[in-house]
VOLONU-172279 format. One record per atom (N, C-alpha, C): residue in three letters; x, y, z. Coordinates in steps of 0.05 Angstrom, whole numbers, plus 5000, padded with zeros to 4 digits. Atoms other than C-alpha are relative to their C-alpha. Last residue first. Layout:
ALAXYZ;...
END
This chain:
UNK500049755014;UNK296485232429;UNK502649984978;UNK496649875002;UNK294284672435;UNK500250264991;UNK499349784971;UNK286584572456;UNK503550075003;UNK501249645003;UNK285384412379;UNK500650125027;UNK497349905018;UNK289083682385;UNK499650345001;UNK498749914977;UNK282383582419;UNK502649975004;UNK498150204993;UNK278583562362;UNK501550055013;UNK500450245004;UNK272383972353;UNK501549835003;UNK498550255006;UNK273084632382;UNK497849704994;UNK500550075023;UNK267085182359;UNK502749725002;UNK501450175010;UNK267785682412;UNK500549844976;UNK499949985039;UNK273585862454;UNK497749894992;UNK502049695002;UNK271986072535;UNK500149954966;UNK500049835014;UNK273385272543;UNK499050204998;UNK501849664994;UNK272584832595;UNK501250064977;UNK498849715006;UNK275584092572;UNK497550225008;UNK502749705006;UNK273383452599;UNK502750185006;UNK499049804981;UNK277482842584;UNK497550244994;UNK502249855007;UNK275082062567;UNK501050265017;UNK501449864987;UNK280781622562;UNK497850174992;UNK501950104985;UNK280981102513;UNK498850155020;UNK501950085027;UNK288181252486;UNK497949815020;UNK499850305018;UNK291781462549;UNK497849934980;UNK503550015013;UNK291482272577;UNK501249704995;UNK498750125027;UNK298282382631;UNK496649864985;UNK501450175005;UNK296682842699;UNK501349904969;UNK498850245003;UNK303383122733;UNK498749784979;UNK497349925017;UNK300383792719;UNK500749734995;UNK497349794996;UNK294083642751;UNK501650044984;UNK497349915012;UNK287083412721;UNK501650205022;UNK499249695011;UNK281583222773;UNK503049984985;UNK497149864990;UNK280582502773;UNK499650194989;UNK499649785011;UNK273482062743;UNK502250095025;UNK499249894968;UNK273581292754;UNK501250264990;UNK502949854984;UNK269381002699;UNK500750185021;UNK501150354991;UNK275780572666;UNK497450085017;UNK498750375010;UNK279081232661;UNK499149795007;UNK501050274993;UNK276081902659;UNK501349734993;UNK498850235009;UNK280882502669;UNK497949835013;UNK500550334997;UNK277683152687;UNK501749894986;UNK501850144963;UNK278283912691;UNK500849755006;UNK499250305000;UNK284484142625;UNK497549915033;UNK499150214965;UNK282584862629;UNK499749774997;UNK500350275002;UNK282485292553;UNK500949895036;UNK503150124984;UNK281486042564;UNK499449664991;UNK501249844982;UNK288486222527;UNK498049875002;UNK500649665011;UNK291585632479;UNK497850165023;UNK503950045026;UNK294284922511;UNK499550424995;UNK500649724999;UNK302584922519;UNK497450094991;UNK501649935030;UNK304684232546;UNK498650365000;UNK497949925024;UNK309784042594;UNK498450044978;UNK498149755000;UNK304984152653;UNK502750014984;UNK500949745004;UNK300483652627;UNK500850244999;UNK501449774986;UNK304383152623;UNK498850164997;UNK499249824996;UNK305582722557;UNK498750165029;UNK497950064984;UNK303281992557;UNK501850254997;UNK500050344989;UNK298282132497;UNK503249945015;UNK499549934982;UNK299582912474;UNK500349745027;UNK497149895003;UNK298582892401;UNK501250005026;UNK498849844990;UNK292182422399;UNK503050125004;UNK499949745011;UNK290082162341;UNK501750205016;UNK496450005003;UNK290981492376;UNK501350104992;UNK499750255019;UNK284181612409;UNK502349994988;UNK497249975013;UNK282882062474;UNK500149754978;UNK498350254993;UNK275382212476;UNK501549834987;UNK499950205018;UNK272282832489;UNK501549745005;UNK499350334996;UNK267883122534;UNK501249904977;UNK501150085020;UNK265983992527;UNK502449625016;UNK499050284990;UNK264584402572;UNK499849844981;UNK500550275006;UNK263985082533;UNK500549795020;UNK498950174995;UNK262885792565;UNK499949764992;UNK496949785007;UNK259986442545;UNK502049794997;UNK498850025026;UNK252786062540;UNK502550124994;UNK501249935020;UNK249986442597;UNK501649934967;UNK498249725001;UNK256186162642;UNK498050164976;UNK500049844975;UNK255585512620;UNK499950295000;UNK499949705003;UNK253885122552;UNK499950035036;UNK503149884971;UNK253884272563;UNK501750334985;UNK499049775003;UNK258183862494;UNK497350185015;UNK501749864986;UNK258983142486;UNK500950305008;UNK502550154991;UNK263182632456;UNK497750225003;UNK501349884988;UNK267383112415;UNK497749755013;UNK499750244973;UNK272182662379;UNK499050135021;UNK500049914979;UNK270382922305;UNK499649835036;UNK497749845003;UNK271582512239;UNK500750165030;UNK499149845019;UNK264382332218;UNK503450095006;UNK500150275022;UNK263681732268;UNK500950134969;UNK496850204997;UNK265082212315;UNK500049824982;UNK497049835030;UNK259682662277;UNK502149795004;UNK499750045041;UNK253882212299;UNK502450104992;UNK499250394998;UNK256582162374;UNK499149974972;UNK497350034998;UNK254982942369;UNK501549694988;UNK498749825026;UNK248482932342;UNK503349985000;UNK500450195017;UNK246282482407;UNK501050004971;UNK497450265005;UNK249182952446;UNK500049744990;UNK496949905004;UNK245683492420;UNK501849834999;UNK499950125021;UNK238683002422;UNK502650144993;UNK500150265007;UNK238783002502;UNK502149924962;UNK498050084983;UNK240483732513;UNK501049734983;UNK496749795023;UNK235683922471;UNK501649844998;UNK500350295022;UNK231283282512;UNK501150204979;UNK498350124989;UNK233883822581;UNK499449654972;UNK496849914998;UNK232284462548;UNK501949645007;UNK499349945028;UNK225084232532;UNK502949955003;UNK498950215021;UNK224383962599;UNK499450014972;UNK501049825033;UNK226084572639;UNK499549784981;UNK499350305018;UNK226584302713;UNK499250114975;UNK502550095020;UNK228684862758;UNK500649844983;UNK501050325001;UNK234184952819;UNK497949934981;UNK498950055019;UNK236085742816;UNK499449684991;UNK501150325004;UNK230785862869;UNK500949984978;UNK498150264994;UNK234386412904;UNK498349764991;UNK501950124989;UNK227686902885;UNK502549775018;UNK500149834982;UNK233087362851;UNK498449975023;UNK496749974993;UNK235486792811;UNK499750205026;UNK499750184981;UNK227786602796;UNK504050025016;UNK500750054977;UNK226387312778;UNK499949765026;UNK499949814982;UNK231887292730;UNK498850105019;UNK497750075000;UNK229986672690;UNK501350235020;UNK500549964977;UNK223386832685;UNK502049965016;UNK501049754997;UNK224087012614;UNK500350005033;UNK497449894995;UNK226586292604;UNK500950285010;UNK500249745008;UNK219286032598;UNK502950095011;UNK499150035031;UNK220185342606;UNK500650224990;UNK500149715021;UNK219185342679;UNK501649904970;UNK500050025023;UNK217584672728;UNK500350234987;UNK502250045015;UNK218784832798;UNK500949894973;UNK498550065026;UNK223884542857;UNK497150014967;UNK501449895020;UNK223984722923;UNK500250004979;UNK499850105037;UNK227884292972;UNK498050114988;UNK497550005012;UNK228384593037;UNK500449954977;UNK499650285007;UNK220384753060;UNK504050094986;UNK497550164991;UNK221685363104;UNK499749694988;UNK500750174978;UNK214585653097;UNK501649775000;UNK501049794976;UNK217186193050;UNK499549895026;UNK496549884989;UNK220585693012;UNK499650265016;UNK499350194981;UNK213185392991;UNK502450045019;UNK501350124975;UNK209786062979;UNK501149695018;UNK499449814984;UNK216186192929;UNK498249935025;UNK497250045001;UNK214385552890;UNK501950165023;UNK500650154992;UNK206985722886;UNK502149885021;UNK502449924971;UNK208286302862;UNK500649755026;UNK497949774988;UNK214586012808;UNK498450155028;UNK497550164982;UNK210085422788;UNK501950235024;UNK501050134973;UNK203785832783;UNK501949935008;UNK500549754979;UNK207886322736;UNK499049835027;UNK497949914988;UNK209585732694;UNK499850175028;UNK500049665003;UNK202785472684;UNK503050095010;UNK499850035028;UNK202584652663;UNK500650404995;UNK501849955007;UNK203584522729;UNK500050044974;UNK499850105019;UNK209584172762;UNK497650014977;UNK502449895006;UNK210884452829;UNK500249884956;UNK499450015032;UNK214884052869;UNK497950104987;UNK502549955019;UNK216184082942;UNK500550114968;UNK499249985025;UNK221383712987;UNK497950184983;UNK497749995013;UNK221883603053;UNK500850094980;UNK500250105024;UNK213483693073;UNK504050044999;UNK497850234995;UNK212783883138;UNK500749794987;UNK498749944988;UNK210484573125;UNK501849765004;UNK497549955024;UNK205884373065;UNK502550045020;UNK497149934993;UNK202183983119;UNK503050064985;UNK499850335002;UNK195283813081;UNK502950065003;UNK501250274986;UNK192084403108;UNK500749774996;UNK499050024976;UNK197784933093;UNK498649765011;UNK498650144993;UNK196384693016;UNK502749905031;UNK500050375000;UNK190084743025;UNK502749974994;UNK501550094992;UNK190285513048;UNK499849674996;UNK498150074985;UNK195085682991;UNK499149935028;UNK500949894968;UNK190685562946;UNK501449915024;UNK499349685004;UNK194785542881;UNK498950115022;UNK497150014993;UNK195184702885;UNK500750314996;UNK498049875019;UNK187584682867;UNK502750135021;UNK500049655002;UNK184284162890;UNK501250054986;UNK500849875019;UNK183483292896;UNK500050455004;UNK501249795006;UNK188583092934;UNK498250094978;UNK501849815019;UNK190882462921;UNK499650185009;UNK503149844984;UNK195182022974;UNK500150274978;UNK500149675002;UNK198781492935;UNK498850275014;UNK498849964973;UNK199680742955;UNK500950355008;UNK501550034982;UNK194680542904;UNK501350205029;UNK498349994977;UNK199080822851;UNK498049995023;UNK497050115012;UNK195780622776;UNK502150015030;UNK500250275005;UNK189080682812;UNK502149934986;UNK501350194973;UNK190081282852;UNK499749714992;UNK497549984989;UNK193981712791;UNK499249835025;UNK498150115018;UNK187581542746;UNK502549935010;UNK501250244996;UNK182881812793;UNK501649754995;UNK499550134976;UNK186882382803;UNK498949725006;UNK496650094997;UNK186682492728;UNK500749955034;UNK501350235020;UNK178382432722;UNK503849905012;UNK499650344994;UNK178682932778;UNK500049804990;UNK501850095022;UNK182083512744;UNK499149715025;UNK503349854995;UNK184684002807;UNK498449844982;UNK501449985027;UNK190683552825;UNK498150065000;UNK502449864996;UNK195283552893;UNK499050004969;UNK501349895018;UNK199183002902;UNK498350115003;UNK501849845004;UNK203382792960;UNK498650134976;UNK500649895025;UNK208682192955;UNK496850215011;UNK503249905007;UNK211781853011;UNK499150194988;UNK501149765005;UNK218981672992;UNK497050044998;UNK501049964972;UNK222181043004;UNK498950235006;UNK498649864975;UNK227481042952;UNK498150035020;UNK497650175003;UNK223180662900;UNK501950065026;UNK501250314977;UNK216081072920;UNK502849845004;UNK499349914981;UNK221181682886;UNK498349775019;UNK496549994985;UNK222281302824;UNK500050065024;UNK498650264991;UNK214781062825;UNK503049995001;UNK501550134976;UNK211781782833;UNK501849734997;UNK498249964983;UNK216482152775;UNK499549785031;UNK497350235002;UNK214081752719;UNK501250095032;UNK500150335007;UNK206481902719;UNK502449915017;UNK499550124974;UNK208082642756;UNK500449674995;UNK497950034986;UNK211382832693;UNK499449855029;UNK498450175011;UNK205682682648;UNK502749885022;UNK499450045033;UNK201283082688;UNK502149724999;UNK499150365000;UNK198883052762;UNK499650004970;UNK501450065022;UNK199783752792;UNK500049655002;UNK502649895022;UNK202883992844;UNK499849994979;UNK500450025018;UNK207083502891;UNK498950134985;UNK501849875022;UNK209383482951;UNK499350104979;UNK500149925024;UNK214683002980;UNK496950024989;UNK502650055009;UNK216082633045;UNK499950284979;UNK501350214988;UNK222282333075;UNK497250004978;UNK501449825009;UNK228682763040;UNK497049795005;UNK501750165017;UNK233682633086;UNK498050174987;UNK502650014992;UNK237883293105;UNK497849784980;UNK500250265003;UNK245683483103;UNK497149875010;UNK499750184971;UNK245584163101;UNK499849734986;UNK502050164997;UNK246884603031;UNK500749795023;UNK500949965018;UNK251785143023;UNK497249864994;UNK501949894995;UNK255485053083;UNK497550074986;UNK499249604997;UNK262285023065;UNK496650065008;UNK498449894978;UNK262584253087;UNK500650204998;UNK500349954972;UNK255784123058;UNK501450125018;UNK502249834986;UNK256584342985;UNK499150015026;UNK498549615001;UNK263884072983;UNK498550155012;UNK497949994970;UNK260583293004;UNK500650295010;UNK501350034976;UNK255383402949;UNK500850025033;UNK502249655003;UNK259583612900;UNK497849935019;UNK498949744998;UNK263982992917;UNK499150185002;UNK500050024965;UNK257982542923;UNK502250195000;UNK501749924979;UNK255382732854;UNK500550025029;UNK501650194996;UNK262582682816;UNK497550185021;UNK499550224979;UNK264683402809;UNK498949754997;UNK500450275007;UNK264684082771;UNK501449785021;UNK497650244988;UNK264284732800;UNK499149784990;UNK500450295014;UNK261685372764;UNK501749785009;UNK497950125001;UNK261986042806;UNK499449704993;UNK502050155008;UNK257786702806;UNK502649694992;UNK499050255024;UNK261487152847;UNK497849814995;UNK501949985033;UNK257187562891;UNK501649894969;UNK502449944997;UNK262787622943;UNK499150054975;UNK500649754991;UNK270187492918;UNK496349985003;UNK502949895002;UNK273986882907;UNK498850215008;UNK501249914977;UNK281586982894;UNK497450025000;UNK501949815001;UNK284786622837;UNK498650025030;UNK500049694979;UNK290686362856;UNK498050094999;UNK500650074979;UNK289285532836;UNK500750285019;UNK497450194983;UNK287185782775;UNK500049925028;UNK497749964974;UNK280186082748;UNK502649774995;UNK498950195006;UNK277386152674;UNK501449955019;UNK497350155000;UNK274486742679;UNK499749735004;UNK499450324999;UNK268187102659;UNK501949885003;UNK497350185009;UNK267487852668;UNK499749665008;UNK499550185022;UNK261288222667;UNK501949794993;UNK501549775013;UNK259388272742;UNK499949924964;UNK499549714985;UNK264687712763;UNK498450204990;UNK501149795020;UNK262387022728;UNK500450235027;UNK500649794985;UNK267886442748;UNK498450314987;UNK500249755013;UNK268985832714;UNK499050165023;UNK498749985028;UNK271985122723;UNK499250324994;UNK501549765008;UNK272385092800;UNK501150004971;UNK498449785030;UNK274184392801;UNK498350285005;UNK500849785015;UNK271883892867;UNK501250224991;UNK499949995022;UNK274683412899;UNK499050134983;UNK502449965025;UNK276783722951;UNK500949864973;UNK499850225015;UNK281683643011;UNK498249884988;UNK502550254999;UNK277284133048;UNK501449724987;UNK501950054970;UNK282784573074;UNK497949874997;UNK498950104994;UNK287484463013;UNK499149935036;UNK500350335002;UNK282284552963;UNK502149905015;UNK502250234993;UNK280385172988;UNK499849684999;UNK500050004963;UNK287585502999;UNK496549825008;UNK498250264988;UNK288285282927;UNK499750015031;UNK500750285015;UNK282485682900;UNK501449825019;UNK498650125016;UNK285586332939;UNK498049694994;UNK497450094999;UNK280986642995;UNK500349834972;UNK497950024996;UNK276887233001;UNK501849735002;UNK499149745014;UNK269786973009;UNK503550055006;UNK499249995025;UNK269386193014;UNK501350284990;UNK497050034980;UNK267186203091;UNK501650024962;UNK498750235012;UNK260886493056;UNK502549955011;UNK499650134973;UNK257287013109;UNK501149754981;UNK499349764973;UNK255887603049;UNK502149795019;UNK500049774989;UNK254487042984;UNK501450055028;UNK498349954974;UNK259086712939;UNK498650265021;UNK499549715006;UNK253586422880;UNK500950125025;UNK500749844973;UNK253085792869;UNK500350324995;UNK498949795002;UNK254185362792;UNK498750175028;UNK501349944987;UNK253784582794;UNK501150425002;UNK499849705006;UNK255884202738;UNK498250145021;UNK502449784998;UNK255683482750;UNK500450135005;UNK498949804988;UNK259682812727;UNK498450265005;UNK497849954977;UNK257782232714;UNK500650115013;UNK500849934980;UNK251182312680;UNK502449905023;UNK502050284995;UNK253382092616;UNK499449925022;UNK498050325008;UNK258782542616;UNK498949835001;UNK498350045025;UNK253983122642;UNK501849784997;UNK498750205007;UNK249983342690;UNK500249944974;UNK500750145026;UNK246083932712;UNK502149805005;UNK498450164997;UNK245584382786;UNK499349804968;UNK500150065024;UNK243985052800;UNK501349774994;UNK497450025017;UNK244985202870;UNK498049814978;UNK498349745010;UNK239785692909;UNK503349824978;UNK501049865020;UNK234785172920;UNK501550124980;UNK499849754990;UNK240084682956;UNK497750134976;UNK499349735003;UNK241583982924;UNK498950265007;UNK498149984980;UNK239583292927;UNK500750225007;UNK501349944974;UNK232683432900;UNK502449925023;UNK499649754985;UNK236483472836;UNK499150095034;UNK497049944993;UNK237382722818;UNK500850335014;UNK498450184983;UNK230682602828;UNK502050055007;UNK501149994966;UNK228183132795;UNK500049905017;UNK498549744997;UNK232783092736;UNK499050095024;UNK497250104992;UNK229782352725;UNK501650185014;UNK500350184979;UNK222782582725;UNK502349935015;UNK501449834976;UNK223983122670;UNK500949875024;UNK497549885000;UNK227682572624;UNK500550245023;UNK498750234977;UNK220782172642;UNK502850165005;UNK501750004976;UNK217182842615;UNK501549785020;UNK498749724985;UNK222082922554;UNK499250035038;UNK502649944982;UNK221582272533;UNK500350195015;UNK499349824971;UNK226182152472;UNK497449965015;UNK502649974990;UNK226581452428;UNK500050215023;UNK500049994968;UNK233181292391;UNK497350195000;UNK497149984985;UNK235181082323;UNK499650025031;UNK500449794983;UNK227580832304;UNK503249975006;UNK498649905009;UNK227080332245;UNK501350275016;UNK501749685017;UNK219980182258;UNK502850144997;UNK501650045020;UNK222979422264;UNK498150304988;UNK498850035034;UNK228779662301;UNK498449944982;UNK497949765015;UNK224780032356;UNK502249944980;UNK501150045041;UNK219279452357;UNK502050275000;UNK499950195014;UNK220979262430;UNK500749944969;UNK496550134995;UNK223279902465;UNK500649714974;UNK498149905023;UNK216580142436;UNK503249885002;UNK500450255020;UNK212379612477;UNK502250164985;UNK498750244991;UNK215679962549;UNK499549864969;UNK496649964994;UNK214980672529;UNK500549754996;UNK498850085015;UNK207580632501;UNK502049914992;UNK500850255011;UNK203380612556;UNK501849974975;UNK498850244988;UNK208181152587;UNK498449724996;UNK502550194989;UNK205081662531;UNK501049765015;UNK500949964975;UNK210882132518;UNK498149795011;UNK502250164990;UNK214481872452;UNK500150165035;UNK501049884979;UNK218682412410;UNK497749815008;UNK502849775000;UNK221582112357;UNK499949985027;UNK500149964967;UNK228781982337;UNK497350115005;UNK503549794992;UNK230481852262;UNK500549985027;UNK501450074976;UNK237881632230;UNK496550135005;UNK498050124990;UNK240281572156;UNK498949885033;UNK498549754978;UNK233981822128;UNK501249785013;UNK497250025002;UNK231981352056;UNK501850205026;UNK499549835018;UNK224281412043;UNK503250074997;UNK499550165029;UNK223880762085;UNK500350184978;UNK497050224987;UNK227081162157;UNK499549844959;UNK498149835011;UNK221781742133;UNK503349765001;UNK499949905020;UNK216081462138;UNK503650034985;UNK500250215014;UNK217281022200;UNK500250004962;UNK497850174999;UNK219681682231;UNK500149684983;UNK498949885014;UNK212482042215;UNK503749824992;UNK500349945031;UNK209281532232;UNK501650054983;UNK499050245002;UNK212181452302;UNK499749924969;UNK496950084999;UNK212282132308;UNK500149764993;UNK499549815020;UNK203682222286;UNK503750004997;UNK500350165032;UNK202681702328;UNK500750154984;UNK497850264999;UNK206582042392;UNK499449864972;UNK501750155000;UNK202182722382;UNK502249744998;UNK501550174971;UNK205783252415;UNK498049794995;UNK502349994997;UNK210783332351;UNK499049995027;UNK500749884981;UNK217683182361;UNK497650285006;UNK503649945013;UNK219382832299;UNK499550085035;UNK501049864967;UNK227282912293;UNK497050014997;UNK503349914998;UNK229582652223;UNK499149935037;UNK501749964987;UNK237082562214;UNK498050105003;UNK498750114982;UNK241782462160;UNK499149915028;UNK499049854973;UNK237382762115;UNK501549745005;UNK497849895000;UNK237582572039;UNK501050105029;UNK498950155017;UNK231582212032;UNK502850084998;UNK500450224987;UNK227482722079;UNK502249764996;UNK497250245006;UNK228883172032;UNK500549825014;UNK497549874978;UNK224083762064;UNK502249744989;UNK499749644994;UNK219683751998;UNK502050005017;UNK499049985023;UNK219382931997;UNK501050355005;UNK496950134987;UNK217382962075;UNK501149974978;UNK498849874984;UNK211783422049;UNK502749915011;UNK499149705024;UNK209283011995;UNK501150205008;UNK498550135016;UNK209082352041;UNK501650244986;UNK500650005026;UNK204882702093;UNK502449964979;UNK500550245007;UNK206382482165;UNK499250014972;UNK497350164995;UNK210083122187;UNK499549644989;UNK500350204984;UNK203383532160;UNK503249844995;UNK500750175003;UNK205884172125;UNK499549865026;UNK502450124988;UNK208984762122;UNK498649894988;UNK502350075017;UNK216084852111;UNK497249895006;UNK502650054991;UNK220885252140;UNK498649854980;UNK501049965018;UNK229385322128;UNK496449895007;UNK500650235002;UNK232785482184;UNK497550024971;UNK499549975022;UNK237086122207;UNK499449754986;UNK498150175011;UNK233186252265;UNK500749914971;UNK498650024977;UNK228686832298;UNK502149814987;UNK499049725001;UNK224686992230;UNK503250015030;UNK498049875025;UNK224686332215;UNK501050294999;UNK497350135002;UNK221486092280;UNK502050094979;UNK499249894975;UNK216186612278;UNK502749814994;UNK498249795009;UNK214586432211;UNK500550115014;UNK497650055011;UNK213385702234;UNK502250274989;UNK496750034971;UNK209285882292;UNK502550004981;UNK498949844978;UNK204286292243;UNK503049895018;UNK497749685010;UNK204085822191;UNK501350235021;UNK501149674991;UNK202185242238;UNK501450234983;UNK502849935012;UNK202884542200;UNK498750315012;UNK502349874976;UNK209984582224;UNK497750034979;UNK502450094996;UNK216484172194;UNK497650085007;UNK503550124976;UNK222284412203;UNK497949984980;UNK502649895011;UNK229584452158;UNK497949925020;UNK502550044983;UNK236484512196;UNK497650024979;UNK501749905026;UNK243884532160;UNK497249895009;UNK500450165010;UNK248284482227;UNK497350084971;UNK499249995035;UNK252385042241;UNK498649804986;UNK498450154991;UNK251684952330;UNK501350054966;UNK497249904988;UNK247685552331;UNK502149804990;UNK499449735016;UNK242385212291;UNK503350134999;UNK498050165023;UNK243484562327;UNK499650154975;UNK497150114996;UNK240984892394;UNK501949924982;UNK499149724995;UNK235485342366;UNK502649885007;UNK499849785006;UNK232384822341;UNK501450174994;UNK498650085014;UNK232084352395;UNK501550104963;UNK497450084980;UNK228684862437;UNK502149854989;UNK498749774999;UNK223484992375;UNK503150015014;UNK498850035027;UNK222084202373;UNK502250314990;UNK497650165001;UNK221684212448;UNK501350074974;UNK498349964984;UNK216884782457;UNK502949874998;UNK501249894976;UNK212784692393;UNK503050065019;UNK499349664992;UNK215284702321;UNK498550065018;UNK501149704980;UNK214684002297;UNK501350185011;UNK502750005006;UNK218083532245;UNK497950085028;UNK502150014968;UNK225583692259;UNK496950054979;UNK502749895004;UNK230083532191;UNK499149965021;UNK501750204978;UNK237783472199;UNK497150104996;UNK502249935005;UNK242783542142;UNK497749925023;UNK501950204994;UNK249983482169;UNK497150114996;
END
């Protein structure tokens, strides 16, 4: 599959890097020489520099022959352009990159007439992930998947865990759980648990679940309390706060903003009357004891500086706020936030990757492959992958436990009719279902392939 990305910033890179790996035949786009020969030297992609809206340049990358054109620029006209270009020069699908929330609602309208396959927003896609995460514990890592069905949550077994020492099955028969342990990271070793495997301290451990399941598990071992979430602070007031403020007003959620520009607090007071502004800076930790960071539920750091987020972030979980939750892009930091227990971050490059992966996917099915969807665990060691059962299948109304699948494959889920079930032995797939596979194998595509 030929896919062209027309920018080479955070996202465009991020996306990138994902459908590199994946084998797909990649060209970019970047009017920056410098970023572009950085990218090339790091990925196996072909570069070309230029403007994404210039006719003679989208000729050059074949535009006319892609299958997909990605415009994920930071200028929205310049995507919408560019994609309009490229949809009449002959590209199968496009997808641009719109941020500006004046523009979300009219684009929905005119997205077949500019020919648009689908429309990302990395910052509202942000918004959404922080909603849905502020259920959850600092220290657990938490994503979704199956079309936000289902959710990937990975802990880590410390000292005083009622968890240490005992058998899988002896857990799920004292919580009557719904919840899968699909992977296990031991120092270097990765497994693929059963219902013997024995947990052990400082295990690193991947559980999949509906939300209220994995939510239920995480309370009754202790892992996270059971605790409204009333009032919510805020640092910064970018893109992300736009969208995030009226989901969380929606649930009943008083909203704190701190912002040092005042033109943009001005802005966030007259689009949300019911807002309380701060004008400062969200790094003095002095204002943010004065405007009761202490009795704050939730706090969000959402700056445009990584490092602030992660400071800032730590100063809040120092003064016992429960929900901590920054913005990082920078991946580097990735090991001081693990060692900080604030595994909980919003990455929104990683998470409109994410987005356009499985959007790539649902292209191939149409090509031949029955991979809905496909999350990395486990530093990338590990697949989750969604597919779905069609009449191809070899195994339709066969048990599970009369079948022979190949080493590091785990049968998790059965979706049927929306209503997700852990796989047992007794379980049986039906044309239509939707199943999640773990995998330590890379590179399945049809799910005939988990036989051994």
């Amino acid at each position: 599959m030929k896919i062209v990305i027309i920018g080479d910033g955070k996202v465009g890179f991020a996306i990138a890097k994902q459908l590199s790996h994946e084998g797909y035949d990649i060209t970019i786009i970047e009017n920056k020489p410098q970023v572009l020969n950085l990218t090339m030297n790091v990925l196996d992609v072909v570069g070309i520099q230029g403007n994404g809206c210039n006719y003679d340049v989208l000729k050059e990358a074949q535009v006319d022959q892609a299958d997909l054109v990605i415009a994920a620029t930071s200028s929205d006209e310049i995507n919408i352009i560019s994609c309009l270009l490229a949809k009449k020069m002959g590209a199968d699908h496009t997808i641009a990159r719109i941020r500006n929330p004046e523009y979300v609602r009219g684009l929905r309208m005119l997205k077949e007439d500019l020919g648009l396959s689908m429309q990302i927003n990395p910052e509202q896609t942000a918004a959404r992930e922080i909603v849905r995460s502020l259920n959850f514990a600092n220290s657990v890592k938490v994503s979704s998947f199956a079309k936000g069905r289902m959710e990937l949550a990975e802990i880590k077994i410390l000292e005083n865990s009622p968890l240490i020492e005992r058998a899988i099955h002896q857990v799920d028969n004292a919580l009557k759980s719904q919840v899968q342990f699909v992977a296990i990271q031991r120092q270097e070793e990765v497994i693929i648990p059963d219902g013997s495997t024995i947990l052990k301290k400082d295990d690193k451990v991947t559980l999949t679940a509906t939300a209220k399941q994995l939510k239920k598990f995480l309370c009754e071992t202790g892992i996270i309390e059971h605790r409204a979430i009333h009032e919510v602070m805020i640092i910064g007031g970018g893109k992300i706060t736009f969208y995030l403020v009226p989901m969380l007003m929606e649930l009943g959620i008083a909203v704190k903003v701190i912002e040092m520009r005042s033109e943009r607090c001005e802005e966030l007071v007259e689009r949300f009357p019911q807002l309380t502004v701060i004008h400062g800076d969200g790094t003095d930790h002095e204002l943010l004891l004065s405007e009761c960071l202490e009795e704050m539920d939730a706090f969000i750091a959402l700056t445009d500086n990584d490092e602030e987020n992660v400071i800032t972030s730590m100063f809040a979980s120092s003064h016992g706020v429960p929900r901590v939750l920054p913005k990082v892009n920078r991946m580097a930091l990735g090991f001081l936030l693990e060692r900080l227990g604030l595994e909980n971050t919003i990455t929104p490059k990683n998470l409109t990757a994410n987005q356009i992966v499985q959007y790539v996917r649902a292209m191939q099915n149409t090509l031949g492959s029955s991979v809905e969807s496909l999350t990395k665990i486990v530093g990338d060691q590990v697949e989750v992958l969604e597919f779905r059962v069609r009449d191809n299948c070899r195994f339709i109304g066969r048990p599970l436990k009369d079948l022979q699948f190949k080493k590091g494959i785990l049968v998790s889920y059965i979706i049927r009719k929306g209503k997700a079930s852990i796989a047992v032995g007794s379980s049986q797939v039906a044309i239509g279902d939707t199943v999640i596979i773990i995998s330590q194998l890379q590179g399945l595509r049809e799910i005939n392939d988990v036989l051994a």
